[in-house]
N, C-alpha and C positions, 0 to 999 in steps of 0.2 A: 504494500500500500504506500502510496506516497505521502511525503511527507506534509503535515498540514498546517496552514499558517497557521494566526490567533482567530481570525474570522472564522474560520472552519473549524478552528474545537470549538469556538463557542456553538456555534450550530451545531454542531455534532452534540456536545455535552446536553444541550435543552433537547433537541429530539430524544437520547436517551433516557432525559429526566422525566417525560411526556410533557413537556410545557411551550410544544410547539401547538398550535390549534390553524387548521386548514382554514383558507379566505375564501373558500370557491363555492358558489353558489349551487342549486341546483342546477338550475338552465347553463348553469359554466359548465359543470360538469358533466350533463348530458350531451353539450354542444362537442365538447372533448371526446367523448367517448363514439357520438358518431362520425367522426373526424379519424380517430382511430380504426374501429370497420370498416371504413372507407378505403383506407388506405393498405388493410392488411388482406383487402379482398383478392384474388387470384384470380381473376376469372380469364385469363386467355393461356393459351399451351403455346410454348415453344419450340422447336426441333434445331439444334446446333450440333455442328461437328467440331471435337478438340481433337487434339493431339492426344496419342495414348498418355504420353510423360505429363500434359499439362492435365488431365482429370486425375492421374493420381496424384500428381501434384496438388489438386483442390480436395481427393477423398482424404491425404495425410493433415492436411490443412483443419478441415470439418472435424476428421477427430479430434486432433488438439485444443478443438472448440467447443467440440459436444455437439456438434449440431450437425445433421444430413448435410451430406455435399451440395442440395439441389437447394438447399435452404440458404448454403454460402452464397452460392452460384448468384441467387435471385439478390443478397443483400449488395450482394457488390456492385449489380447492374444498377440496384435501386440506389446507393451510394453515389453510382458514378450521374446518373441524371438528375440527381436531386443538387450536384455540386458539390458533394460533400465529400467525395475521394479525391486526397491529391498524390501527385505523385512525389517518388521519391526518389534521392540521387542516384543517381547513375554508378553502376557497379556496387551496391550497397543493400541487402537485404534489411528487411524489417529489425531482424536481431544481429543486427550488426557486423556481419557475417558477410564474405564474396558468394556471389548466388551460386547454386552449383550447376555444372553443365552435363546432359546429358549423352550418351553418342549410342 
């Protein structure tokens, strides 16, 4: 866990104490949650060809996660359109690490 400034134990220390109390309305709340369904809905199929090396490269991935590979699959597309994937340096893996190559 990373390290946390003073703003953050204090939030943190009051959530623990229960002396945090939620602002959100019903109608806030609702609006939220159908905003949510919305958004986790699936409703269209895809059919994509990888590379053998690049899906097991996503099923090693998904394990390390817990999560099905088809689930990665769909958060990273949904990451990447939504703006919120960037990339990263060149020659540089996630963990800091030279990527590996396969032959």
């Amino acid at each position: 866990m990373p390290k946390l400034d003073a703003y953050e134990s204090e939030v943190l220390d009051a959530f623990e104490k229960g002396r945090l109390k939620s602002v959100a309305t019903k109608a806030m709340l609702e609006d939220l949650k159908a905003a949510a369904r919305a958004t986790a809905i699936k409703d269209r199929r895809v059919n994509i060809r990888l590379s053998s090396g690049d899906l097991s490269d996503i099923q090693v991935r998904a394990l390390e996660e817990g999560i099905p590979y088809q689930t990665l699959i769909a958060s990273v597309l949904h990451k990447y359109v939504t703006g919120r994937l960037s990339e990263r340096s060149a020659g540089v893996s996630d963990r800091g690490k030279p990527p590996t190559t396969r032959k």
